[in-house]
C-alpha positions in Angstrom: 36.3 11.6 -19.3 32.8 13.0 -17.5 33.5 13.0 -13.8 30.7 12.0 -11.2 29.9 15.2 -9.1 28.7 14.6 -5.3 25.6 15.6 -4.4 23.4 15.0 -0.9 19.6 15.3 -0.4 17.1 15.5 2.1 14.9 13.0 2.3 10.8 12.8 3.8 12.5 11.0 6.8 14.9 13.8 7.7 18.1 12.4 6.7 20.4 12.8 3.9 21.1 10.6 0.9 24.6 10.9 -0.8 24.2 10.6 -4.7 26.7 11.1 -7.7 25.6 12.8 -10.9 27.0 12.3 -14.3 26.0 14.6 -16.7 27.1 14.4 -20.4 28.0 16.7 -22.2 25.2 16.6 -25.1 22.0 15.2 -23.5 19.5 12.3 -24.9 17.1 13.4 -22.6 17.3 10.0 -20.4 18.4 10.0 -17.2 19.2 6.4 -15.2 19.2 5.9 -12.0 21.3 3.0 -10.4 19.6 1.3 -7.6 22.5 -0.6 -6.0 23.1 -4.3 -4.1 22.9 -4.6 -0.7 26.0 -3.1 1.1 27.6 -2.2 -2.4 28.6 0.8 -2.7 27.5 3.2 -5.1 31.5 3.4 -6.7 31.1 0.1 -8.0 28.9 1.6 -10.5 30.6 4.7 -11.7 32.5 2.7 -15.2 29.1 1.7 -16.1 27.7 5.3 -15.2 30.4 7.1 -17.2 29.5 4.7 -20.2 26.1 5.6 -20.1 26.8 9.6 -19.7 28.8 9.5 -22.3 26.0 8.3 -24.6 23.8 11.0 -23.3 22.2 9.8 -20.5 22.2 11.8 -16.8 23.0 9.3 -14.9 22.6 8.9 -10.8 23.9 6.1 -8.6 23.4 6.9 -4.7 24.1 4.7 -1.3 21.2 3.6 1.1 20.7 4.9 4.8 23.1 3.1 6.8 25.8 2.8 3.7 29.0 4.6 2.4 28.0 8.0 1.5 24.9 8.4 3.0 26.1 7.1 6.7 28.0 9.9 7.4 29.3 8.6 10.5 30.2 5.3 10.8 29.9 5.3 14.2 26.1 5.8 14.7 25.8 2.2 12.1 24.1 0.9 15.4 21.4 3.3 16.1 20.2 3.4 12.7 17.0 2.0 12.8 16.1 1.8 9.0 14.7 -1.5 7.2 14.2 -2.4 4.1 11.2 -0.6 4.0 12.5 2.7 4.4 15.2 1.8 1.9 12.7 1.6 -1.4 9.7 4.1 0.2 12.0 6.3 1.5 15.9 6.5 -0.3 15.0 4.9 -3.8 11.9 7.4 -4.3 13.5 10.1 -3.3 16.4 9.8 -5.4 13.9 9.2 -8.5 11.9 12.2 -7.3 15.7 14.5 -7.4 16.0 13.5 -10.7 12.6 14.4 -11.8 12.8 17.8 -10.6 16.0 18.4 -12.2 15.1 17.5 -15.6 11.6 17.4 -15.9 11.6 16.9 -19.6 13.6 13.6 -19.6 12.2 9.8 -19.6 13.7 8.3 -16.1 14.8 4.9 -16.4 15.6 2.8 -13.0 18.3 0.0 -13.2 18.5 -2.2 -10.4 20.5 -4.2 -8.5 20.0 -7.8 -6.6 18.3 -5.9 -3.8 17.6 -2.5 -5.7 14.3 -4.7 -7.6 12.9 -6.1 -4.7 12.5 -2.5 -2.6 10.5 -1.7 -5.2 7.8 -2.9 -4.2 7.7 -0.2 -1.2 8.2 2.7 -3.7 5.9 5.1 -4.2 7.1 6.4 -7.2 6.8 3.5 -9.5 4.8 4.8 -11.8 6.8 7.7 -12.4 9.1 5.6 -14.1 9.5 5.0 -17.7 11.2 1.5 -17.8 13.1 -0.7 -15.6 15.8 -3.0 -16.1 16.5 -5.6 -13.3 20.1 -7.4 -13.0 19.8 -10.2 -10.8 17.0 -8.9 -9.0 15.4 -11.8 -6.9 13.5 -13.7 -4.6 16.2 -14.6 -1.4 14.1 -17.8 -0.2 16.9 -20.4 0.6 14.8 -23.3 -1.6 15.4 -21.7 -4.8 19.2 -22.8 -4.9 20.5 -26.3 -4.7 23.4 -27.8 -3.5 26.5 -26.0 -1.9 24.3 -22.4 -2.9 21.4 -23.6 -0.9 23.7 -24.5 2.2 25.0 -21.2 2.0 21.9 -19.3 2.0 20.8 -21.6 4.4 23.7 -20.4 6.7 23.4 -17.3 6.2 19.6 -16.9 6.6 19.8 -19.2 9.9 23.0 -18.4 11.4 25.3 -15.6 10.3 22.7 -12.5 10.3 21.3 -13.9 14.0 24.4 -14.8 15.6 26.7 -11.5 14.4 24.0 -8.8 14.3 22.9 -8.7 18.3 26.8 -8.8 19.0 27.6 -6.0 17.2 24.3 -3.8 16.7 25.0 -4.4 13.1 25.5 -6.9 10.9 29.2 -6.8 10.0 29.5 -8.3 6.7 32.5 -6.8 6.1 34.1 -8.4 8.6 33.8 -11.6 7.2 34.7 -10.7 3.9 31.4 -9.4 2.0 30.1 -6.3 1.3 29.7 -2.9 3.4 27.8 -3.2 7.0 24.4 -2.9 7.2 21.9 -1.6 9.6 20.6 -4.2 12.4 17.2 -3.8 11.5 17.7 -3.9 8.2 19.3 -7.2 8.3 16.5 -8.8 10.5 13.8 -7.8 8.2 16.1 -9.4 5.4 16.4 -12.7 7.2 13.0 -13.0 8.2 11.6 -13.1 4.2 14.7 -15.5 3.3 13.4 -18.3 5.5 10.1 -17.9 3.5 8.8 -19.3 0.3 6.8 -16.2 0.2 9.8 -13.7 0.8 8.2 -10.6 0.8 4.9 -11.2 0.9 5.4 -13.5 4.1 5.0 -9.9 5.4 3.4 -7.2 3.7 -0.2 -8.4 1.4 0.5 -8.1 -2.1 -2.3 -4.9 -2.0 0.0 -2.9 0.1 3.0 -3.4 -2.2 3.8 -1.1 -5.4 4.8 -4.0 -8.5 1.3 -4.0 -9.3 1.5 -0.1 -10.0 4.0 -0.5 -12.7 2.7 -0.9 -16.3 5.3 -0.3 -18.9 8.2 -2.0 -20.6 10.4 -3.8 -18.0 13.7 -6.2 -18.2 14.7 -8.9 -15.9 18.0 -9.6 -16.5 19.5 -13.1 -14.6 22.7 -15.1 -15.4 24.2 -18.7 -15.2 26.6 -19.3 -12.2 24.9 -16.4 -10.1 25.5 -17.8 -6.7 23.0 -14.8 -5.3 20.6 -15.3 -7.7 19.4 -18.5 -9.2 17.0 -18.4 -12.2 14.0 -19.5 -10.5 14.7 -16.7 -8.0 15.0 -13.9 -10.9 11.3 -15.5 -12.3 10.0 -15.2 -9.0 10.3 -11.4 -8.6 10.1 -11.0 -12.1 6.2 -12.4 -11.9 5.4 -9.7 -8.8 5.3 -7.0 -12.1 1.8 -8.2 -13.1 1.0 -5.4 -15.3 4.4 -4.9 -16.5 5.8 -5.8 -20.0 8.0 -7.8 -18.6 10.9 -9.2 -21.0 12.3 -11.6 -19.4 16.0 -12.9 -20.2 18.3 -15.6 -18.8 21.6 -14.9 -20.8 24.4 -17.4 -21.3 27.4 -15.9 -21.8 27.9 -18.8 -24.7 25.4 -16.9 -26.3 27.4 -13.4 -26.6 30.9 -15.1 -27.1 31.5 -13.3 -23.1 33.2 -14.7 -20.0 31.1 -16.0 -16.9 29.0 -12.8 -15.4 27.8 -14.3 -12.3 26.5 -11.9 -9.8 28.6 -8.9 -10.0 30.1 -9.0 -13.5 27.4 -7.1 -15.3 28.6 -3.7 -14.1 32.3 -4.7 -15.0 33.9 -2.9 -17.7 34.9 -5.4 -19.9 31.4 -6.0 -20.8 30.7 -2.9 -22.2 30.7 -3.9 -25.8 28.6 -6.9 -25.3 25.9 -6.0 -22.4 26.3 -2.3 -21.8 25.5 -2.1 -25.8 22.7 -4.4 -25.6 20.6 -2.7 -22.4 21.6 1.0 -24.5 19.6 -0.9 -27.5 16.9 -2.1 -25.4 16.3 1.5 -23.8 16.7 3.0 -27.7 13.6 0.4 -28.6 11.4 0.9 -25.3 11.5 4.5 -24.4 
Protein backbone atom coordinates (compact mmCIF):
# COMPACT_ATOMS: atom_id res chain seq x y z
CA UNK A 1 0.00 0.00 0.00
CA UNK A 2 1.56 3.72 -0.96
CA UNK A 3 2.43 5.31 2.25
CA UNK A 4 1.90 9.23 2.75
CA UNK A 5 5.48 10.89 3.23
CA UNK A 6 5.65 14.18 5.50
CA UNK A 7 6.69 17.02 4.11
CA UNK A 8 6.69 21.00 5.62
CA UNK A 9 6.93 24.26 3.62
CA UNK A 10 7.49 27.69 3.97
CA UNK A 11 4.99 29.78 3.33
CA UNK A 12 4.87 33.96 2.04
CA UNK A 13 3.93 34.62 5.83
CA UNK A 14 6.96 33.02 7.29
CA UNK A 15 5.63 29.96 8.79
CA UNK A 16 5.47 26.47 7.94
CA UNK A 17 2.69 24.24 6.58
CA UNK A 18 2.88 20.43 7.30
CA UNK A 19 1.66 18.42 4.09
CA UNK A 20 1.59 14.61 3.28
CA UNK A 21 2.45 13.42 -0.30
CA UNK A 22 1.30 10.25 -1.92
CA UNK A 23 2.86 9.49 -4.85
CA UNK A 24 1.91 6.38 -7.01
CA UNK A 25 3.80 4.31 -8.30
CA UNK A 26 2.85 4.85 -12.18
CA UNK A 27 1.64 8.47 -12.60
CA UNK A 28 -1.60 9.89 -14.61
CA UNK A 29 -0.14 13.05 -14.51
CA UNK A 30 -2.92 14.55 -12.01
CA UNK A 31 -2.14 15.58 -8.79
CA UNK A 32 -5.15 16.43 -6.03
CA UNK A 33 -4.93 18.48 -3.44
CA UNK A 34 -7.20 18.01 -0.32
CA UNK A 35 -8.34 21.16 1.19
CA UNK A 36 -9.69 20.04 4.53
CA UNK A 37 -12.77 20.97 7.20
CA UNK A 38 -12.34 23.23 9.76
CA UNK A 39 -10.30 21.75 12.64
CA UNK A 40 -10.06 18.26 10.75
CA UNK A 41 -7.18 17.07 10.45
CA UNK A 42 -5.42 16.25 7.45
CA UNK A 43 -5.36 12.08 8.59
CA UNK A 44 -8.90 11.92 8.09
CA UNK A 45 -8.14 12.05 4.47
CA UNK A 46 -5.31 9.64 3.94
CA UNK A 47 -7.89 6.29 2.84
CA UNK A 48 -9.34 8.54 0.33
CA UNK A 49 -5.66 9.87 -0.67
CA UNK A 50 -4.28 6.27 -0.94
CA UNK A 51 -7.29 5.43 -3.26
CA UNK A 52 -6.65 8.11 -5.42
CA UNK A 53 -2.60 7.48 -5.56
CA UNK A 54 -3.17 4.30 -6.28
CA UNK A 55 -5.03 5.30 -9.56
CA UNK A 56 -2.25 7.52 -10.43
CA UNK A 57 -2.91 10.65 -9.02
CA UNK A 58 -0.06 12.65 -6.61
CA UNK A 59 -2.06 13.39 -4.07
CA UNK A 60 -1.54 16.20 -1.13
CA UNK A 61 -3.61 16.75 1.99
CA UNK A 62 -1.99 19.43 4.41
CA UNK A 63 -3.36 21.10 7.94
CA UNK A 64 -4.09 24.94 8.25
CA UNK A 65 -1.97 27.44 10.53
CA UNK A 66 -3.10 26.91 13.90
CA UNK A 67 -3.91 22.95 13.26
CA UNK A 68 -2.30 19.39 13.81
CA UNK A 69 0.77 19.36 11.79
CA UNK A 70 1.30 22.71 10.94
CA UNK A 71 0.96 24.10 14.79
CA UNK A 72 3.96 22.74 15.90
CA UNK A 73 3.45 23.68 19.35
CA UNK A 74 0.42 23.49 20.81
CA UNK A 75 1.14 25.75 23.21
CA UNK A 76 1.46 28.98 21.22
CA UNK A 77 -2.64 28.03 19.77
CA UNK A 78 -3.20 31.46 21.64
CA UNK A 79 -0.86 33.84 19.98
CA UNK A 80 -1.68 32.71 16.59
CA UNK A 81 -3.23 35.44 15.12
CA UNK A 82 -4.29 33.90 11.66
CA UNK A 83 -8.00 34.17 10.17
CA UNK A 84 -9.60 32.84 7.70
CA UNK A 85 -8.05 34.97 5.41
CA UNK A 86 -4.71 33.92 5.78
CA UNK A 87 -5.97 30.31 5.68
CA UNK A 88 -7.06 30.32 1.68
CA UNK A 89 -4.52 33.43 0.56
CA UNK A 90 -1.91 32.26 2.42
CA UNK A 91 -1.93 28.02 3.36
CA UNK A 92 -4.25 26.80 0.45
CA UNK A 93 -2.12 28.70 -2.32
CA UNK A 94 0.83 27.79 -1.18
CA UNK A 95 0.22 24.29 -0.96
CA UNK A 96 -1.24 24.49 -4.69
CA UNK A 97 1.86 26.50 -5.65
CA UNK A 98 4.26 23.24 -3.96
CA UNK A 99 2.61 21.13 -6.05
CA UNK A 100 2.97 23.04 -9.12
CA UNK A 101 6.58 23.30 -8.88
CA UNK A 102 6.99 19.71 -8.27
CA UNK A 103 5.30 18.50 -11.24
CA UNK A 104 4.94 21.14 -13.53
CA UNK A 105 3.60 18.98 -16.28
CA UNK A 106 0.52 17.67 -14.35
CA UNK A 107 -3.28 19.08 -14.31
CA UNK A 108 -3.90 20.15 -10.45
CA UNK A 109 -7.15 19.41 -9.28
CA UNK A 110 -8.38 20.93 -5.74
CA UNK A 111 -10.94 18.98 -3.70
CA UNK A 112 -12.45 20.68 -0.92
CA UNK A 113 -13.83 20.48 2.22
CA UNK A 114 -16.97 22.32 4.15
CA UNK A 115 -14.55 25.21 4.86
CA UNK A 116 -11.77 24.31 2.26
CA UNK A 117 -14.54 25.95 -0.78
CA UNK A 118 -15.28 28.95 0.94
CA UNK A 119 -11.38 30.18 1.47
CA UNK A 120 -11.27 30.09 -1.81
CA UNK A 121 -12.43 32.96 -2.45
CA UNK A 122 -9.14 34.63 -0.80
CA UNK A 123 -6.84 32.45 -3.09
CA UNK A 124 -4.77 33.81 -5.31
CA UNK A 125 -4.11 30.95 -7.20
CA UNK A 126 -7.42 29.99 -8.46
CA UNK A 127 -6.86 30.10 -11.72
CA UNK A 128 -3.99 27.90 -11.67
CA UNK A 129 -6.33 25.27 -11.08
CA UNK A 130 -7.71 22.82 -13.46
CA UNK A 131 -10.97 21.71 -11.82
CA UNK A 132 -12.55 21.75 -8.44
CA UNK A 133 -14.67 19.51 -6.69
CA UNK A 134 -16.51 20.88 -3.55
CA UNK A 135 -18.02 18.37 -0.79
CA UNK A 136 -20.24 20.19 1.34
CA UNK A 137 -18.73 23.29 0.75
CA UNK A 138 -21.15 26.14 1.98
CA UNK A 139 -22.63 29.19 3.09
CA UNK A 140 -22.65 29.00 7.32
CA UNK A 141 -25.53 31.74 7.65
CA UNK A 142 -27.74 30.17 10.54
CA UNK A 143 -31.20 30.77 8.19
CA UNK A 144 -30.35 28.22 5.79
CA UNK A 145 -31.15 25.32 8.25
CA UNK A 146 -34.44 24.73 9.96
CA UNK A 147 -35.48 23.24 12.91
CA UNK A 148 -33.18 21.51 15.64
CA UNK A 149 -30.00 22.40 12.80
CA UNK A 150 -30.96 26.03 12.79
CA UNK A 151 -30.98 26.10 16.78
CA UNK A 152 -27.65 24.64 16.70
CA UNK A 153 -26.07 26.95 14.41
CA UNK A 154 -27.80 29.54 16.07
CA UNK A 155 -25.97 28.45 19.38
CA UNK A 156 -23.03 28.14 18.06
CA UNK A 157 -22.77 31.36 16.02
CA UNK A 158 -24.25 33.42 19.16
CA UNK A 159 -22.97 31.62 22.05
CA UNK A 160 -20.36 28.92 21.95
CA UNK A 161 -17.54 30.73 19.77
CA UNK A 162 -18.13 34.20 22.04
CA UNK A 163 -18.44 32.79 25.38
CA UNK A 164 -15.37 29.94 25.12
CA UNK A 165 -12.88 31.80 22.81
CA UNK A 166 -11.98 35.01 25.18
CA UNK A 167 -11.70 32.40 28.10
CA UNK A 168 -9.34 30.40 26.59
CA UNK A 169 -7.48 32.49 23.69
CA UNK A 170 -8.81 29.86 21.50
CA UNK A 171 -11.72 28.33 20.68
CA UNK A 172 -11.60 24.85 22.24
CA UNK A 173 -13.78 22.78 20.21
CA UNK A 174 -12.32 19.89 21.25
CA UNK A 175 -13.21 20.26 24.49
CA UNK A 176 -16.65 19.99 23.88
CA UNK A 177 -16.43 17.20 21.69
CA UNK A 178 -15.84 18.55 17.93
CA UNK A 179 -13.03 18.91 15.96
CA UNK A 180 -9.28 20.14 16.54
CA UNK A 181 -8.86 23.80 18.29
CA UNK A 182 -8.82 26.67 16.32
CA UNK A 183 -7.15 29.95 16.40
CA UNK A 184 -9.12 32.90 18.27
CA UNK A 185 -9.14 35.02 15.42
CA UNK A 186 -9.93 32.64 13.22
CA UNK A 187 -13.04 31.72 15.00
CA UNK A 188 -14.21 35.43 15.40
CA UNK A 189 -13.94 36.09 11.70
CA UNK A 190 -16.06 32.72 11.31
CA UNK A 191 -18.80 33.89 13.59
CA UNK A 192 -19.06 37.23 12.44
CA UNK A 193 -20.13 35.94 8.51
CA UNK A 194 -22.54 33.11 10.25
CA UNK A 195 -24.83 35.74 11.70
CA UNK A 196 -25.09 37.12 8.12
CA UNK A 197 -27.24 36.31 5.21
CA UNK A 198 -24.34 37.58 3.27
CA UNK A 199 -21.65 35.36 4.97
CA UNK A 200 -18.68 36.28 3.30
CA UNK A 201 -19.47 39.09 1.45
CA UNK A 202 -20.94 40.82 4.80
CA UNK A 203 -17.16 41.57 4.79
CA UNK A 204 -15.09 41.61 1.87
CA UNK A 205 -16.94 43.15 -1.76
CA UNK A 206 -17.48 40.45 -4.10
CA UNK A 207 -14.51 42.52 -6.44
CA UNK A 208 -11.89 41.79 -3.90
CA UNK A 209 -12.76 38.09 -3.68
CA UNK A 210 -11.17 35.25 -6.18
CA UNK A 211 -14.59 32.92 -7.32
CA UNK A 212 -15.05 35.17 -9.98
CA UNK A 213 -11.39 34.25 -11.32
CA UNK A 214 -12.19 30.71 -11.78
CA UNK A 215 -13.53 29.62 -15.22
CA UNK A 216 -13.37 25.95 -15.78
CA UNK A 217 -15.25 22.76 -15.00
CA UNK A 218 -16.22 22.73 -11.26
CA UNK A 219 -18.37 20.22 -8.89
CA UNK A 220 -20.47 21.02 -5.96
CA UNK A 221 -21.11 18.10 -4.28
CA UNK A 222 -23.94 18.35 -1.19
CA UNK A 223 -25.89 15.48 0.59
CA UNK A 224 -29.22 14.71 2.49
CA UNK A 225 -28.98 14.66 6.36
CA UNK A 226 -25.82 17.10 6.33
CA UNK A 227 -26.37 18.74 9.65
CA UNK A 228 -23.24 21.24 8.48
CA UNK A 229 -24.46 21.80 5.28
CA UNK A 230 -28.01 22.12 4.17
CA UNK A 231 -28.68 22.25 0.36
CA UNK A 232 -29.54 25.73 0.10
CA UNK A 233 -26.22 26.48 1.81
CA UNK A 234 -24.16 24.25 -0.83
CA UNK A 235 -26.31 26.47 -3.81
CA UNK A 236 -25.27 29.49 -2.12
CA UNK A 237 -21.54 29.11 -2.44
CA UNK A 238 -21.91 27.09 -5.37
CA UNK A 239 -23.47 30.46 -7.20
CA UNK A 240 -20.21 32.70 -5.96
CA UNK A 241 -18.31 30.57 -9.17
CA UNK A 242 -19.89 32.86 -11.69
CA UNK A 243 -17.74 31.96 -14.54
CA UNK A 244 -17.33 28.51 -13.51
CA UNK A 245 -18.93 25.29 -15.13
CA UNK A 246 -20.42 24.65 -12.31
CA UNK A 247 -22.11 20.96 -12.07
CA UNK A 248 -24.07 21.02 -9.50
CA UNK A 249 -25.23 17.74 -7.58
CA UNK A 250 -27.38 17.00 -4.52
CA UNK A 251 -26.94 13.14 -4.21
CA UNK A 252 -29.38 10.86 -2.33
CA UNK A 253 -27.79 8.01 -1.31
CA UNK A 254 -31.24 6.14 -2.54
CA UNK A 255 -29.95 6.97 -5.67
CA UNK A 256 -26.44 4.83 -5.51
CA UNK A 257 -28.02 1.97 -3.37
CA UNK A 258 -25.36 3.75 -0.34
CA UNK A 259 -25.87 4.36 3.32
CA UNK A 260 -26.52 8.03 4.76
CA UNK A 261 -23.23 10.27 3.96
CA UNK A 262 -24.07 13.20 5.93
CA UNK A 263 -21.21 15.59 6.51
CA UNK A 264 -18.26 13.48 6.95
CA UNK A 265 -19.06 10.20 5.27
CA UNK A 266 -17.83 11.08 1.80
CA UNK A 267 -14.15 10.60 2.65
CA UNK A 268 -15.10 7.21 4.45
CA UNK A 269 -13.83 4.13 3.00
CA UNK A 270 -16.74 2.25 2.39
CA UNK A 271 -17.68 4.51 -0.25
CA UNK A 272 -15.07 3.96 -2.46
CA UNK A 273 -16.84 1.93 -4.96
CA UNK A 274 -19.83 4.12 -5.15
CA UNK A 275 -18.39 7.97 -4.83
CA UNK A 276 -14.64 7.63 -4.94
CA UNK A 277 -15.42 5.87 -8.50
CA UNK A 278 -17.85 8.43 -9.55
CA UNK A 279 -15.57 11.82 -8.72
CA UNK A 280 -12.40 9.49 -10.55
CA UNK A 281 -15.01 9.40 -13.65
CA UNK A 282 -15.91 12.91 -13.39
CA UNK A 283 -12.10 14.02 -13.29
CA UNK A 284 -11.42 11.29 -16.40
CA UNK A 285 -14.32 13.41 -18.33
CA UNK A 286 -13.28 17.10 -17.21
CA UNK A 287 -9.60 17.27 -17.32
Amino acid sequence: MIKGADVNINTPLGHQIGLTVFKPKSSNQKSIIISSATGVLQYYYSKFSVYFSELGYTVYTFDYSGIGKSNKNTSQLKSNIVDLKTWGENDQASVIDYAILQNTDHKIILITHSIGGQILAFNKNVSKIDTIITVASQSGYWKHWKGFERLKMITFWYVLIPVLTPLFGYFPAKKIGLFENLPKFMAYQWQRWGKHKDYILSEFKSDELQFKNFDRSMLALSFPNDEFASKSSVDWLANQFVNAKVDRQHIAPNDLNIDNVGHFGFFRKKFQDSLWNMINDWIINKV
